[in-house]
N, C-alpha and C positions, 0 to 999 in steps of 0.2 A: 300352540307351538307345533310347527312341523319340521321332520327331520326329514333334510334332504340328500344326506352322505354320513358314510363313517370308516372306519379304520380302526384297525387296532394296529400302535406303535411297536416299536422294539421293546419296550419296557412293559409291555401288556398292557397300557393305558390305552382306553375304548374314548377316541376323537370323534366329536357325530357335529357336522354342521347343521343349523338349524334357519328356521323363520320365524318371526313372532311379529303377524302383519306384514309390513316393508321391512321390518330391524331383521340385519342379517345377525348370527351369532354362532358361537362354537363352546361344544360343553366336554369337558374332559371327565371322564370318570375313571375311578380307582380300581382295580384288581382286587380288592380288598372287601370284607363283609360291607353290605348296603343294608342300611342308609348313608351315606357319610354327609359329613358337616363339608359347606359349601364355601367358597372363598370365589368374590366376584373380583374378575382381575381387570381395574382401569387401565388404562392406556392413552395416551396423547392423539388429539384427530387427524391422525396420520394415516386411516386406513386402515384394517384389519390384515389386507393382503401383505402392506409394508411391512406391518409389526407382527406378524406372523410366528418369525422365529424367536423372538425374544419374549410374546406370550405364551408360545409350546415351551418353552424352556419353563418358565414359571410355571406352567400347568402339573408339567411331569414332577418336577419340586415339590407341590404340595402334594402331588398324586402321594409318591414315595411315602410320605409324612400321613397318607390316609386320606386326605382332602379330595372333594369333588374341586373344580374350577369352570369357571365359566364367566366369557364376555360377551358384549355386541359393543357393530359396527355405532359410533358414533353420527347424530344427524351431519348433515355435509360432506362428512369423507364416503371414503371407499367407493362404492358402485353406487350410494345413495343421492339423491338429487342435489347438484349443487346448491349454495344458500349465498347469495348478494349480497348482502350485510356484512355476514362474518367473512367473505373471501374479502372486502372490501377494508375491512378490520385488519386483514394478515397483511396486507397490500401496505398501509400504514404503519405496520408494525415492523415492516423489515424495510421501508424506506426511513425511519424514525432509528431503527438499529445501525442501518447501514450509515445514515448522516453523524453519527453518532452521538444524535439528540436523545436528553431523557425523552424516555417512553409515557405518556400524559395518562389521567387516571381516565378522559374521554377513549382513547383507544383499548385501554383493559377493560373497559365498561364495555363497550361495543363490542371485543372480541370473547368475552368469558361469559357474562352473566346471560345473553343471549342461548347459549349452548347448555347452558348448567339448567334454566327452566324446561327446555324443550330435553334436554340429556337424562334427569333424576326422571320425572312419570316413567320415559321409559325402561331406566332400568330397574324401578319399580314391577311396572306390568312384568319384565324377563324375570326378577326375581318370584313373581307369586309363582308363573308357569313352571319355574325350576322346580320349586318345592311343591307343587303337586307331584312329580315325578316320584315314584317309590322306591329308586336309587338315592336319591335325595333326601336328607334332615337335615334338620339345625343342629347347632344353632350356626349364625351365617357373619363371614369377614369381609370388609371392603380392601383390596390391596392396590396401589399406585395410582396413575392417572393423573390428570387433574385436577389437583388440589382442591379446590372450590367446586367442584361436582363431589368429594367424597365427605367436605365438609357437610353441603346441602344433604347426601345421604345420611351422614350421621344425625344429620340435627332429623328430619321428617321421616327416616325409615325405622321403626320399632324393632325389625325383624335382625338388625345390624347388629351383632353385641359387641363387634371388637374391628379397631381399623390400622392399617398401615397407609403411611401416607409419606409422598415425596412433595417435598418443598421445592420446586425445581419449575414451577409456573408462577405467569402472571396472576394478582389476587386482586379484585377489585376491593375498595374499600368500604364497601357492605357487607362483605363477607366474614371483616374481622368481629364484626358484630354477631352474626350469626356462630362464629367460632366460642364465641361467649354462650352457647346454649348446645354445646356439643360434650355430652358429659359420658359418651362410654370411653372403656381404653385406648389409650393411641401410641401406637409407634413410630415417630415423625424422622424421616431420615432427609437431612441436609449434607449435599455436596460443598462443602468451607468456597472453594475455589469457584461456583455453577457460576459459567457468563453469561447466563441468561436470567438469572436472580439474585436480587438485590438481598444482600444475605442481612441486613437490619432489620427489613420488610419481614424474609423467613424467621428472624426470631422474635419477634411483635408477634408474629402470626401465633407462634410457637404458645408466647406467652399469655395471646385473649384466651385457647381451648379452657374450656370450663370444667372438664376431666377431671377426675382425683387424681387416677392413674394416667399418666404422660409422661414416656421419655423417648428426650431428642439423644437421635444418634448420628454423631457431627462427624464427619471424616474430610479429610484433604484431600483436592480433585474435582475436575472438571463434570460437567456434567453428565457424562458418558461413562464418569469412573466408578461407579458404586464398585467398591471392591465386593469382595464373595463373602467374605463376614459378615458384609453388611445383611446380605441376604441372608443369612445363617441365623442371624439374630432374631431377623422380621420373622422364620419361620420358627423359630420359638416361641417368640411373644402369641403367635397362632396358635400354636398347641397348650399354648398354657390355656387359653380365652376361648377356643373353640370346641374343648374335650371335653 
């Protein structure tokens, strides 16, 4: 891991962008005694530049609450080499939305499960490198993203003890399989109203986790609407599971 920039924010929070190989990445850390407990923050392959401000917003969130935070750029987006297949996938998926044909289980195949084998090693490998860091300890949370990449983390990553997760993606149907062998805590937050997910699909999904511990926190609104409670609540369930 090489650090290539940093900052310190208005709120005392220390922003260091980093490398890990080609994966770009940005680690937030706390004002507060180190080690802190680390929360990995997913996000959609939109670029890290795009999603920018609404991961600093979350960073500084958990900062507050004591949390380390830290993402990388997903394979495909950002400044990372495009990828054929899956641009070829998005291309399908928004002439399939826009015709306003269901969306077939071959295009979620093509555009997710691709991204989730090549996406989990690497946020594997950024997680060991994180927790070498002597600012950094356990124990460690996965928060938002892509569903089916935080599933795969939960089911293959040991280091993971507690996750938030939005139901607000495409989910291929091997995954609800794998959802059945995902047994740490989860906080699963559904948008009632998301046009982009089939809210049956999000409560099937809801119902394979194999968890003890699982609650769905359902609220009204589009996919853009997560109200502020909702977030209030995710950073509880954190502090209860990560202290």
């Amino acid at each position: 891991m090489h650090f290539t920039s940093e900052q310190r924010l208005d709120d005392g929070v220390l922003e260091r962008e980093f490398t890990l190989g080609e994966i770009p990445g940005i680690l937030w850390t706390p004002t507060s005694a180190s080690p802190a407990p680390l929360i990995l923050l997913g996000h959609p392959p939109l670029g890290l530049r795009k999603m920018y401000p609404r991961l600093a917003e979350r960073a500084r969130r958990a900062a507050a609450d004591g949390f380390a935070a830290a993402t990388i750029e997903l394979p495909g987006s950002g400044d990372r080499p495009r990828w054929a297949a899956v641009e070829q996938a998005r291309a399908d998926l928004r002439r399939a939305m826009e015709a306003g044909e269901p969306v077939g289980d071959g295009i979620i195949d093509a555009l997710v499960l691709p991204l989730v084998e090549r996406s989990v090693p690497e946020w594997r490998a950024a997680l060991g490198a994180l927790l070498s860091l002597p600012e950094i300890g356990g124990p460690v949370g996965y928060s938002g993203g892509v569903i089916s990449i935080g599933i795969r983390l939960a089911v293959v990553e040991p280091r993971i003890s507690a996750a938030v997760l939005f139901a607000g993606s495409l989910v291929p149907a091997a995954m609800f399989e794998e959802a059945r062998r995902v047994t740490i805590p989860l906080h699963v937050l559904l948008q009632w109203d998301d046009e982009g997910n089939e809210r049956q699909a999000a409560l099937n999904l809801f119902d394979a986790f194999g968890s003890e511990e699982k609650t769905l926190h359902a609220n009204m609104g589009g996919h853009t609407g997560v109200p502020q409670f909702a977030g209030d609540a995710a950073a509880r369930f954190f502090t209860r599971h990560l202290r």
